[in-house]
C-alpha positions, -999 to +999 in steps of 0.1 A: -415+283-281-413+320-288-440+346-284-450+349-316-459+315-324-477+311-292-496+341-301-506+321-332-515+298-317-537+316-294-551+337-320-557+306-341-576+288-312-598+326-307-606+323-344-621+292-338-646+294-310-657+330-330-664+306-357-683+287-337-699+312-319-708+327-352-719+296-367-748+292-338-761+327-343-768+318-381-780+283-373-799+291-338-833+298-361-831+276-385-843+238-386-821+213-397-825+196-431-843+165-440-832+127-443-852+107-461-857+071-474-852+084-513-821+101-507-809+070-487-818+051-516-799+072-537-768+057-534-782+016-538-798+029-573-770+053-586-738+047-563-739+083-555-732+092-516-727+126-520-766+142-518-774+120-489-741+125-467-743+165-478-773+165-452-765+143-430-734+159-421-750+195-424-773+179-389-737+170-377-726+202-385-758+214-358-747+190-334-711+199-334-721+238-330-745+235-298-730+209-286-698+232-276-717+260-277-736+247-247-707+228-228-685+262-233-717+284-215-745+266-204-771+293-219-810+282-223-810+290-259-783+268-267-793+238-244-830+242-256-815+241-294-794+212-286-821+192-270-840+200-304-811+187-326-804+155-301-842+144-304-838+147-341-806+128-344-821+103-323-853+096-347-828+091-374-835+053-386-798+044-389-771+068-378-745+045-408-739+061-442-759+043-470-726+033-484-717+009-452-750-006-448-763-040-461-804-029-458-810-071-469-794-076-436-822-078-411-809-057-380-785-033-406-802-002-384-777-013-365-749-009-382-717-002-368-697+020-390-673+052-392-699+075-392-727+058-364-697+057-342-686+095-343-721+098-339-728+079-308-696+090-291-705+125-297-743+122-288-721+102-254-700+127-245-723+157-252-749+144-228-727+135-197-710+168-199-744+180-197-762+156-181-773+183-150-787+210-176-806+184-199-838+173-201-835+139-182-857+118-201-833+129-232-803+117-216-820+082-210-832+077-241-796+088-257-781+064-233-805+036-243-802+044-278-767+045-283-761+014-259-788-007-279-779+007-315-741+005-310-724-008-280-749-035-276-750-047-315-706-042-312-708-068-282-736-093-297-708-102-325-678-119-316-645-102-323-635-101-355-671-105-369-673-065-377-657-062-405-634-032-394-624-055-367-601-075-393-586-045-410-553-026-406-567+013-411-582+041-397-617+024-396-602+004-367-590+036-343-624+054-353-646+026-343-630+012-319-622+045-303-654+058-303-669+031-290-645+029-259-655+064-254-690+057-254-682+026-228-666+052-204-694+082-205-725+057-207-719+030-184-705+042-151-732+021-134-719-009-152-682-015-147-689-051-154-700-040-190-678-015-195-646-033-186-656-061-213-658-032-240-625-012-228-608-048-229-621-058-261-612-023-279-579-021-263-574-056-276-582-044-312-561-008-312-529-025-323-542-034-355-544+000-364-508+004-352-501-026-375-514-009-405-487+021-397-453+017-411-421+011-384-413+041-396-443+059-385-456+066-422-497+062-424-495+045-462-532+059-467-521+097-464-523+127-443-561+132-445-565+091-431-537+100-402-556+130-393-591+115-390-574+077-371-553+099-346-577+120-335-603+093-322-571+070-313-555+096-291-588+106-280-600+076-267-562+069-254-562+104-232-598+094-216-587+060-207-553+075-195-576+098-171-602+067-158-576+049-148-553+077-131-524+074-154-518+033-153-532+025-193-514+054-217-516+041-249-502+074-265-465+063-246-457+033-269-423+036-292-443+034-323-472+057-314-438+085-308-430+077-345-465+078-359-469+117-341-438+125-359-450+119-395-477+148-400-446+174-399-428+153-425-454+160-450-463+198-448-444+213-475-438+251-480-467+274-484-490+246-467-489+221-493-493+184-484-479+151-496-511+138-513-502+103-519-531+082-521-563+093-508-549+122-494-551+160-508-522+184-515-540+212-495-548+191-464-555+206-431-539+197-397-559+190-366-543+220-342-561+199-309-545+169-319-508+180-326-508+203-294-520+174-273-490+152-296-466+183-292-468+177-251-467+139-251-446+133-276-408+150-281-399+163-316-433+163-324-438+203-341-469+223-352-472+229-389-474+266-399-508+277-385-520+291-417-527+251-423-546+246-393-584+234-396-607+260-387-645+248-374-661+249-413-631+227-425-639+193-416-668+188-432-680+161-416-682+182-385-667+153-358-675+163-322-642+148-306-618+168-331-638+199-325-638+194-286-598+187-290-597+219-309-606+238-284-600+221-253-569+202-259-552+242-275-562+255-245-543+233-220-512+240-240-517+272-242-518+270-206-490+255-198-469+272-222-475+302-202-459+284-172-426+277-195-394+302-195-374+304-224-350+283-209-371+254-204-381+256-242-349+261-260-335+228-262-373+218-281-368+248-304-333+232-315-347+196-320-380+211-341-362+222-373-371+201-398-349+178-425-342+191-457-339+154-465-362+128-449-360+088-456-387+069-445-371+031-457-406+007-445-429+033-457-405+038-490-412+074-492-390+103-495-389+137-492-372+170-496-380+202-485-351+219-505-349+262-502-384+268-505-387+237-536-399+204-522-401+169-538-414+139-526-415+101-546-431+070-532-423+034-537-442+005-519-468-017-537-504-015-550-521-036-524-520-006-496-550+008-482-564+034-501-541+024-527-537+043-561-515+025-585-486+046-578-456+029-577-423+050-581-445+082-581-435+114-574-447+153-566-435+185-572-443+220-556-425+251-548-433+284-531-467+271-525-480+257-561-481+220-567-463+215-611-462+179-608-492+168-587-506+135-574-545+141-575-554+126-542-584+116-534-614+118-563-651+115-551-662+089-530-689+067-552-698+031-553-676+029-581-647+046-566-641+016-543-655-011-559-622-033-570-635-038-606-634+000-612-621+019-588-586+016-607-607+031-643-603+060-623-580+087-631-567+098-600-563+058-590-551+049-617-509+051-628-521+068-658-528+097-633-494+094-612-458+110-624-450+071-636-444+058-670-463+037-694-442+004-701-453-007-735-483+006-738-492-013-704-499+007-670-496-010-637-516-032-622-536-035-587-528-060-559-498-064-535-474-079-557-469-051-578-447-031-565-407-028-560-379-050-554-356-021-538-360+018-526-330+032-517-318+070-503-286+084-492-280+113-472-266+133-508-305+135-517-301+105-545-329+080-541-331+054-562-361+024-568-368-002-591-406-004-600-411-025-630-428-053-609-454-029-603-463-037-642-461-073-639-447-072-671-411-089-661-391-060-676-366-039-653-373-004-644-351+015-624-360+054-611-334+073-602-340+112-584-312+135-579-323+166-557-288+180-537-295+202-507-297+236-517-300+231-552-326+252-577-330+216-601-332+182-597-332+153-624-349+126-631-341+088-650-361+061-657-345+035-672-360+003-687-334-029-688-337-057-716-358-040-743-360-056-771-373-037-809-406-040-799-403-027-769-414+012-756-416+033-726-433+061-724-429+092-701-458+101-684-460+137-659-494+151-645-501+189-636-529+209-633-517+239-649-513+241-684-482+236-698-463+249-733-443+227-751-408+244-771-389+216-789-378+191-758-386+217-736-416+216-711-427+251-693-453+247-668-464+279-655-474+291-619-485+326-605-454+329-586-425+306-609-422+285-639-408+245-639-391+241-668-386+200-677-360+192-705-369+160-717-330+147-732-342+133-766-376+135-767-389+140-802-425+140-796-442+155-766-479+153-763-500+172-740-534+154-732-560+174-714-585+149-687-610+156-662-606+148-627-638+144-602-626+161-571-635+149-535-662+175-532-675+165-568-662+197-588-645+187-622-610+198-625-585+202-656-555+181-656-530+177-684-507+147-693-476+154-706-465+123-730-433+115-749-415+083-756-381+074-739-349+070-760-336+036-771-302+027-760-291-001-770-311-030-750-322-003-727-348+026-732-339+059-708-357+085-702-337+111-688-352+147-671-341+179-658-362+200-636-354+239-630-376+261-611-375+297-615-395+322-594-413+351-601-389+386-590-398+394-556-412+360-545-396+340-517-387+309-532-366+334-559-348+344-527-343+312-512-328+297-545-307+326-553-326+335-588 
């Protein structure tokens, strides 16, 4: 690695503890927020998690800060502050979100979900890193607490009786990790104990390796990768250390694939592939992909101007804010023991693939002279599925034209199956896919393709139209050649009888102008033009998408019908991209 990226790095990782450091002095005086039964209740009467979860992570967010405040240098203030926030967190009545718990259940305090789980590893780890400069009877009762609450109330059920136990997702490397963490710190005394939890989470880990592709692909998106690796390789590097080396679950062929997908979807300027609950300005976990970048080879760091500073996760999890610092640091520290010698060969494996193929997954994507595309294939049974069969993004020098919205706000009604898909940004009327007589698609595993295919030309083609359970054939077919400015798009609909339509349907969130068959969508730094071959109508429909955070956003639908040949309607597209004068992605495509 050169010296400038490792000065990046290092400059990235001093930017973060000022954060923190910065974050305590505002916070040091100040009392932490309120929980109460109402707001709990909130979300049972209205479906809305967002005013209750908005404070309980902003008490996370206090946790987080003098938690590592106090590990990184011990000082009164910040050890007498963290005692304060610890004995808070610990009155909580459940530390589950309202949105996992069942409150008809009788013991449902003790509820073992995403969010109880960060928090008891945390509250774990925090104490016996600190168990010499805290008060003692607050260690005991964190240690009582979080046995009884969690690891207690995990072992009472028989395996598979947590529902996260049966799934395929990051619920299972979250839970399951934390709670072999909290096995390790807590109960040193108890081997006995401890080795029935380590056995029964190791036992359970390859389920989340099961819901990864062969090809390493996380089907739920970046963001999901993120928040599953961290606590998997987490757990994974603190086992690796109890037991001197012999258990390293991060050295498994699979795992090596899985640490190579983040890289695959960071596109230029620090945009992300957003497919389904993902986001298409997603921040990497620097902690993680360090720790990844020395376990793993191939694995490479994302420009650092994606990197998640302290205030960007917020959630606030203690374990990627430890790895954030700690796990930097020890690569930082041992890149200073490297020559350039011993890092050249790694230099020439980490330049990444204008063209990448991921055939299990069915995604592909190009990162094409500053233009990148990507399209998806798969079926609409995934987790964290949006009906997005055959759906495709497009973003150059930094600025998303054809987006897929990624993840809207989190409500009751976001994942309940019955409307979670009345959505816009789950359903296909929200994805770059077509309308096949008048009919979108449709939710469940059997919708989806019957081929995805890629060559190493940059042609991939798919056929989708079981996705709409309709029994037509629709065939997609994306042309992007390596070091081309354009690429172009068919969709072609087989057997169409008079009755028969297929409407084109693209997404952006910039307002576009329509000219005859002609479709300018304007940027700050270019302009995708879309010629639409014989479209005589193009309507532009202007929606309203919730964002993750709650804010309303403008989107617009561009509409037009497909041509009818013959027995077959086609839609045909070309794409051109032209750059702003004196922008990169005008140099890099020659305009």
């Amino acid at each position: 690695m050169d010296r400038t990226r490792e000065q990046e790095i290092r400059e990235h990782w001093r930017q973060f503890r000022r954060q923190v450091e910065q974050t305590g002095d505002t916070l040091r005086g100040r009392s932490m927020p309120r929980l109460t039964e109402t707001l709990f209740a909130l979300y049972e009467e209205t479906g809305s998690r967002l005013d209750y979860e908005n404070i309980y992570f902003e008490r996370r967010r206090f946790l987080a800060v003098f938690g590592l405040l106090s590990i990184w240098h011990r000082r009164a203030e910040d050890l007498r502050k963290l005692e304060e926030v610890i004995g808070e967190i610990c009155l909580e009545e459940t530390w589950a979100l309202p949105a996992h718990v069942d409150r008809r259940e009788k013991d449902w305090r003790r509820t073992v979900d995403l969010f109880a789980s960060e928090t008891g590893q945390a509250l774990a780890q925090i104490t016996a890193e600190l168990s010499d400069r805290l008060d003692a009877a607050l260690v005991q009762q964190v240690k009582e607490l979080v046995t009884y609450r969690l690891l207690d109330a995990y072992m009472e059920r028989e395996k598979g009786a947590w529902r996260w136990e049966s799934m395929q997702n990051n619920w299972v490397a979250v839970c399951a990790g934390c709670l072999g963490s909290m096995a390790l710190y807590l109960l040193q005394d108890e081997p006995g104990k401890q080795r029935l939890i380590i056995d029964r989470v190791i036992d359970t880990l390859p389920d989340y390796l099961d819901g990864m592709c062969d090809d390493g692909t996380c089907p739920e998106g970046l963001s999901y990768y993120t928040y599953g690796m961290v606590y998997y390789a987490g757990f994974a590097e603190q086992l690796r250390s109890h037991t001197k080396g012999a258990v390293c679950l991060l050295e498994q062929e699979k795992v090596r694939r899985i640490a190579r997908f983040q890289q695959i979807c960071y596109l230029t300027g620090g945009i992300t592939v957003s497919f389904s609950d993902g986001s298409s300005r997603d921040r990497f976990r620097l902690g993680l992909t360090c720790r990844l970048a020395e376990t793993v080879s191939g694995v490479e760091i994302p420009p650092l101007s994606a990197a998640m500073g302290f205030e960007d996760d917020h959630c606030y999890r203690f374990m990627g804010n430890y790895q954030d610092d700690c796990w930097v640091r020890q690569y930082l520290e041992k890149l200073e023991k490297l020559t350039t010698a011993d890092t050249s060969d790694t230099q020439r494996q980490q330049r990444t693939k204008w063209f990448t193929f991921l055939p299990h997954a069915q995604w592909a994507v190009w990162k094409n002279a500053g233009l990148d595309l990507a399209v998806k294939g798969g079926h609409n049974g995934e987790a964290h599925n949006h009906n997005d069969v055959g759906s495709l993004m497009f973003a150059a020098n930094g600025e998303v034209f054809l987006s897929d919205l990624g993840c809207g706000e989190y409500t009751r009604e976001y994942f309940a199956p019955e409307t979670r898909y009345t959505l816009l940004c789950n359903r296909s009327m929200g994805h770059n896919v077509p309308v096949l007589n008048g009919q979108e698609q449709k939710a469940g595993r059997k919708y989806g393709t019957t081929y995805f295919e890629g060559d190493d030309s940059g042609c991939v083609r798919l056929e989708y139209g079981g996705a709409y359970g309709s029994g037509k054939r629709l065939e997609r077919t994306l042309i992007f050649r390596e070091g081309a400015g354009d690429f172009r798009l068919e969709d072609r609909a087989a057997d169409m009888g008079q009755q028969d339509w297929l409407e084109e349907n693209f997404v952006t969130q910039m307002k576009p102008v329509v000219t005859g068959d002609r479709i300018c969508i304007p940027g700050e730094k270019g302009t995708l033009t879309l010629t639409a071959a014989g479209a005589k109508v193009i309507v532009i429909h202007r929606e309203i998408f919730v964002d993750h955070r709650g804010k309303d956003r403008d989107v617009w639908l561009i509409r037009f019908r497909a041509e009818q040949q013959g027995t077959a309607a086609v839609c045909t597209v070309h794409g051109v991209y032209e750059a702003k004068c004196g922008s990169q992605a005008a140099e890099n495509t020659g305009k």
